[in-house]
N, C-alpha and C positions, 0 to 999 in steps of 0.2 A: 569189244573192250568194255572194262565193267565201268560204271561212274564211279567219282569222284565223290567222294562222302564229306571231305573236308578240306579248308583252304591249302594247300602245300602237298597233297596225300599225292596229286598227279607228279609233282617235281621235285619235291622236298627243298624249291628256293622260296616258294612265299609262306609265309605265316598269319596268322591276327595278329603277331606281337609287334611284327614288323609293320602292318598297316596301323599300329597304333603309335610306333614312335614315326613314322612319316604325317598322321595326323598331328602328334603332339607337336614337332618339327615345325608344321605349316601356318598353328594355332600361337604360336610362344610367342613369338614378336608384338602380331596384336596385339594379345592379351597383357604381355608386360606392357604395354604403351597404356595402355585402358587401366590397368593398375596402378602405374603411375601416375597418370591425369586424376583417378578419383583420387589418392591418396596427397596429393597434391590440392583438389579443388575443396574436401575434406579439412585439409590444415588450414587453408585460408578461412571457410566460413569458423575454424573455430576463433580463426585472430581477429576475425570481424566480430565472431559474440564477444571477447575478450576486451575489446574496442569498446564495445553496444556497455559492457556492464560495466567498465570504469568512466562512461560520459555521463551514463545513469547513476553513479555515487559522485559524480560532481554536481550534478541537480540538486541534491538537498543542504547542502552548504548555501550553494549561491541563493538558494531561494530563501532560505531564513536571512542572509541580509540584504536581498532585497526586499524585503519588507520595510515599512517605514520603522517601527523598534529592532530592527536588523542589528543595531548599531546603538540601541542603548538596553541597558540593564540595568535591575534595581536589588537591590537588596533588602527586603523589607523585614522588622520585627515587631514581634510585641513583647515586653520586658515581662508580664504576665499574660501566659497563652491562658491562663483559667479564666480571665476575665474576659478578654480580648483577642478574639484570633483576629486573622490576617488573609483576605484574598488579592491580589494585587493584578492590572492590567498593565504589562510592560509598555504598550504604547502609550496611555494618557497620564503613569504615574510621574509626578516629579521628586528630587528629593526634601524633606523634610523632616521635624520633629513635632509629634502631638501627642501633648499628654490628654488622656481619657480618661473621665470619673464617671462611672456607670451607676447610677444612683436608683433605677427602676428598668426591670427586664418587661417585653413586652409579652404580655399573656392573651390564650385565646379564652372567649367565654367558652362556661359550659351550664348550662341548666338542669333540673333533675325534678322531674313530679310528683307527688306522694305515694307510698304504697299502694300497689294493687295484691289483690290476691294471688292470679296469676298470670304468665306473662303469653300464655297465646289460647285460654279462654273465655277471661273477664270481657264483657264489653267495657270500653270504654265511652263512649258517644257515637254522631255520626253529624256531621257540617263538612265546613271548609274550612282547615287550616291554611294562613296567609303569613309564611315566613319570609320576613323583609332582614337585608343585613347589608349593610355597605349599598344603601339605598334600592338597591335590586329587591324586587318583591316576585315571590313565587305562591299560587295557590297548590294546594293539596286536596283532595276529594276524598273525607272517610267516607266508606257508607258500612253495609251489613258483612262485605267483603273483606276490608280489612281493619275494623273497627276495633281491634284489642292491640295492645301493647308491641307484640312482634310484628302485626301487619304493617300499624303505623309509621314505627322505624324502617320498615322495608318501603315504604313510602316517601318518606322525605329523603330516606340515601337514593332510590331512585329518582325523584324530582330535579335534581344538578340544585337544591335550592345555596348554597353555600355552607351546608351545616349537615355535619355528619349525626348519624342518632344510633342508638342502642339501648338493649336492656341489660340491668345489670340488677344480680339477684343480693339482696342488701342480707340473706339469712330470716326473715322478718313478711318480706313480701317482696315486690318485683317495681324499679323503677324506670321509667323512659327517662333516658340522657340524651341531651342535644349538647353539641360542642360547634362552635365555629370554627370553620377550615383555616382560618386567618386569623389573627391574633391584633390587638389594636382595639381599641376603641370605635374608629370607621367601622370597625365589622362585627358591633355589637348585633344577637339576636333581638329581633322580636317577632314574637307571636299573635297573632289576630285569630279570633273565630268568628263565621256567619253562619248562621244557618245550622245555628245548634239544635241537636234534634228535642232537647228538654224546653225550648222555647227562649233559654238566655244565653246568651253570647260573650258573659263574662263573668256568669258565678264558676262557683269551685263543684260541679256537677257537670256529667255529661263532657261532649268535646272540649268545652271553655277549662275543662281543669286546666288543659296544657297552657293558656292563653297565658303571656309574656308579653306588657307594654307599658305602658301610661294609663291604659283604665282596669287593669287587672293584669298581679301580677301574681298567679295563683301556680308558679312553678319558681322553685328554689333554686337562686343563683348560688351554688356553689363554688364557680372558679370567676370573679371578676374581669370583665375585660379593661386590658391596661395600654398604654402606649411603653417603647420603650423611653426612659429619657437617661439623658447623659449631658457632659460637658466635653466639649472637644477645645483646649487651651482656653479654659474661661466661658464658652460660649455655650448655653443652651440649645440642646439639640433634642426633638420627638418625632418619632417612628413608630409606624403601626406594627414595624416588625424586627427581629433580633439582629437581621441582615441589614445592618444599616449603610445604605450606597449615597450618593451624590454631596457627601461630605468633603472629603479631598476629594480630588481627580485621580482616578484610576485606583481607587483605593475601596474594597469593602470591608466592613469592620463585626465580626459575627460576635455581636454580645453575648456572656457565655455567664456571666454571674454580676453582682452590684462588684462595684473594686475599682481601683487605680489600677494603669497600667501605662505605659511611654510607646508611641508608634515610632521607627527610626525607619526614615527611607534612606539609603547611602545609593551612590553609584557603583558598580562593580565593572569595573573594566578589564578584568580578569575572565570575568564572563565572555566578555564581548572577544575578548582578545581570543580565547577556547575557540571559538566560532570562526575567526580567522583564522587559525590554526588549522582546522578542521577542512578549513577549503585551503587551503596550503598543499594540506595530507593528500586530499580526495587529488589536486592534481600534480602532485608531484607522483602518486600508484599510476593515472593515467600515462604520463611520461615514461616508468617503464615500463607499459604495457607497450608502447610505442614503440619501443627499445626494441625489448624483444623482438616485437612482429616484423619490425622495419631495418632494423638498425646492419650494417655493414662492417663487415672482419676486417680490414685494413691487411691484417698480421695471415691469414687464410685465405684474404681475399675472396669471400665469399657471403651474400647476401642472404636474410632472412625472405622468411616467406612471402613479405608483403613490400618488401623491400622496390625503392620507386612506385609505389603503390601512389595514383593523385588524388584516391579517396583520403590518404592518411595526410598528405601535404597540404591537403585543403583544409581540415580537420586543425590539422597545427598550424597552419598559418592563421586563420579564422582567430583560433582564441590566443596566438600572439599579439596579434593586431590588438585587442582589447585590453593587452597586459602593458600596453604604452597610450593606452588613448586616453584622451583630455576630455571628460563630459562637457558639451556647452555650460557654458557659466563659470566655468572652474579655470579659465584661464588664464586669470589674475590671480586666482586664489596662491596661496602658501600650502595648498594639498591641490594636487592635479592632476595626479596618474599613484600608480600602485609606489613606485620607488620612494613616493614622499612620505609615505606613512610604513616605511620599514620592509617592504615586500621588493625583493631583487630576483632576478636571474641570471643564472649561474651558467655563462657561457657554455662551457664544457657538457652540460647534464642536460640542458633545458628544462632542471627544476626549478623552484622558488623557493629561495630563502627567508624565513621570515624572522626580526629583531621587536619581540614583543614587548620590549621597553619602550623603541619608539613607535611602536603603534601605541600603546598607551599615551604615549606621551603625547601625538597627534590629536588623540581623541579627546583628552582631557583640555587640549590647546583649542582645537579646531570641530568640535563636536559636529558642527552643521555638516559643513564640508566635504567631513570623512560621510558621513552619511547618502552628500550628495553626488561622493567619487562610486554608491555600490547602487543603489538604489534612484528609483525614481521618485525625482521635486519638481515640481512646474510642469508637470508634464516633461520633462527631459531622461532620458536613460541612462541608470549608470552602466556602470562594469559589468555589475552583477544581472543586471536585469538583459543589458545585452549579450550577455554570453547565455542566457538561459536562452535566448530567440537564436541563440547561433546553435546550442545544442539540439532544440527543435528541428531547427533544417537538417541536423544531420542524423537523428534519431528520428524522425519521423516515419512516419508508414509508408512516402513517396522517398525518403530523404535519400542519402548518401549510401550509410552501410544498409539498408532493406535491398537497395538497387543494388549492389555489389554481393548481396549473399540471396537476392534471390536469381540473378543471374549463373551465379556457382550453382544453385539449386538446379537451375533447367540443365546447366551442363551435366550435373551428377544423372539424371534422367536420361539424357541423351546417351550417356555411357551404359546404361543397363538398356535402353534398345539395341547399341551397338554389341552387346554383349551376347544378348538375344540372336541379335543376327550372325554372330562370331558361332555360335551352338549350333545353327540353320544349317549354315555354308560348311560345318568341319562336317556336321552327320551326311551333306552331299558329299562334299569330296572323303569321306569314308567310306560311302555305298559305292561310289567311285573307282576305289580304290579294288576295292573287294570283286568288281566288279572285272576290271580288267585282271587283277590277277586272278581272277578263275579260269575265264577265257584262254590268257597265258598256261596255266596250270594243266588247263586241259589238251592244248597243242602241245606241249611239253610230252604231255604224256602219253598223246597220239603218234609223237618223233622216236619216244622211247619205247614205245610198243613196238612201231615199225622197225625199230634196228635191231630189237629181240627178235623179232619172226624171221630178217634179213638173216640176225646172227647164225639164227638157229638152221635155216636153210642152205648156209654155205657151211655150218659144221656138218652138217649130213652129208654133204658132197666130198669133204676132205678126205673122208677114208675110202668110197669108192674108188675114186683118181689115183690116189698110191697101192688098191691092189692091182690094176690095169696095169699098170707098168712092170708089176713083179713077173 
């Protein structure tokens, strides 16, 4: 009997096509369960990131008022910014009015030496220069090295001595400039020589040209060193510099010309209130992110993906809890939880309403208080400070949603080994498959050979037997 070349060729009942729909038959159930669990375990870690990035935009609300200026704001001006600008420290500012007459800006010295011929082959001398400024004294070593004009300057800007130098070509000849880094009076130069290589140490020859002091002042002060001064409401005020700080509290005042100008501090409670607003915002999007992930059809009778989820119930229970609590110390007060200063919740939505009239009105009533209801005094934690330690726990690396999406994680994993092994077991029961119907295929075709050769043996007999009888 000849072989069998191909699956079916002995019986014409089996096929590959056929052991390919009995595999795919055997494969479908698994494989849809596995497709469902991923696409399933998929939806959830995305409503866990969806969770993760709307507790991470209530972080930055809550933390701006917990801060101690959480809760105040300042409006500051200058009625003339050309004379008078304006830096302001929200925490130590109060409000106020102060007029300012700036009568003298403060200036940095600069000094300047007589012509030389040129600025990096003339010698100059060779000693020690000793530049003292704001009591700090620093020496400098000329010698044969860098004894002309450009060496010297690259000398004292290297030294850190507090005074910048340069050459500057006048058209005429070449002169070293010394300027002070700081402006003021405290941070006047001066110049010392020893060890002048001509033998004096204070004529106008040799190193001592540059010498700047009380026994020789053999270099031209060009730019004066000045304080600034001013009048703050009446009162004399000098600074070594244009940035004038410790005048008001939390106030800097950047001198900018001599002139009049009026500082206004006001309250803005418009500000403050933005900010409550802003954390109103941040969890009322949390809430329907909630919604979504969790929330229940009534009408369809059918829950969302996270729905009875006790990651999410902790979650929202945790910062309920906070939205009725009473800070120690506050429970006497006329502010004591969120409902007093205008922030409600809205049965139905479990968002928060906010009435920025009477938060204003709170604030301007009860200024400490509100402060004390978000932020922490005395060591005591408000609202705000405590919901940022409650969002920690559940955003952290060990927290809540990590533990919840990295345990989807290992199931997503487990699903692609189980997939793996779905691949194993169908290419066995394929080889399987293939296996017995050959086998079959080939008895088939051993039964069908046999009844041809039978057939063929009793058609040969048929016509002997009927001429026997003729």
């Amino acid at each position: 009997m000849a072989g069998i070349t191909s699956l079916g060729a002995g019986s014409g009942l089996f096929s590959m096509d056929l052991v390919d729909q009995l595999v795919a038959a055997e494969r479908t159930p698994t494989q849809a369960r596995l497709d469902r669990n991923q696409q399933l375990y998929e939806t959830k870690i995305s409503a866990y990131g969806a969770l993760r990035s709307a507790l991470e935009g209530l972080k930055s609300p809550l933390e701006a008022l917990s801060k101690p200026d959480g809760l105040r704001a300042f409006t500051a001006a200058s009625s003339d910014e050309n004379v008078v600008g304006l830096d302001v420290d929200q925490s130590k500012i109060i409000r106020g009015s102060y007029n300012i007459n700036v009568t003298q800006l403060a200036q940095a010295q600069s000094l300047a030496s007589n012509d030389f011929a040129d600025r990096d082959t003339t010698a100059v001398g060779t000693g020690t220069l000793t530049i003292n400024v704001g009591g700090e004294s620093t020496d400098i070593t000329i010698d044969s090295s860098n004894n002309t004009l450009e060496g010297i300057a690259e000398a004292i800007n290297d030294a850190g001595a507090g005074v910048s130098a340069g050459v500057v070509d006048t058209g005429s000849g070449f002169r070293l400039v010394m300027s002070s880094e700081e402006s003021g009076l405290d941070n006047a130069i001066e110049v010392s020589v020893s060890g002048d290589g001509d033998g004096s140490d204070t004529d106008a020859s040799g190193l001592s040209q540059l010498a700047f002091n009380g026994s020789a002042s053999n270099m031209n002060e060009t730019v004066a060193a000045k304080d600034a001064l001013l009048e703050v409401n009446g009162i004399a005020i000098s600074r070594s510099s244009n940035s004038v700080e410790g005048v008001v509290d939390g106030a800097t005042f950047e001198l900018k010309s001599t002139g009049t100008s009026t500082i206004s501090v006001t309250e803005n409670p418009d500000e403050v209130a933005d900010r409550m607003q802003a954390f109103v915002d941040k969890y009322n999007a949390f809430q329907d992110i909630v919604k979504k992930a969790s929330g229940y059809n009534a009408e369809t009778e059918q829950g969302s993906v996270l729905t009875g989820d006790s990651a999410i119930r902790s979650i929202q229970r945790d910062l309920r809890n906070l939205l009725v609590d009473v800070p120690e110390g506050l429970e006497d007060s006329p502010v004591r939880m969120l409902a007093d200063i205008g922030i409600k919740t809205d049965p139905d939505s479990g968002k928060l309403e906010f009435d920025k009239e009477v938060f204003k009105e709170k604030l301007d009533e009860y200024p400490d208080s509100v402060a004390a209801l978000f932020g922490a005094e005395d060591g005591v934690d408000g609202i705000a400070t405590k919901a940022l330690d409650v969002l920690e726990t559940h955003l952290g690396s060990d927290g809540t949603l990590a533990s919840r999406t990295d345990g989807l994680n290992k199931s997503l994993e487990d699903i692609e080994d189980k997939r793996l092994n779905l691949d194993l077991r169908m290419e066995t029961y394929r080889e399987r498959l293939v296996s017995q119907f050959s086998a079959a295929d080939s008895l088939i075709a051993q039964l069908n050979s046999t009844g041809d050769f039978v057939s063929q043996q009793l058609a040969s007999l048929a016509p002997q037997q009927s001429g026997g009888n003729g």
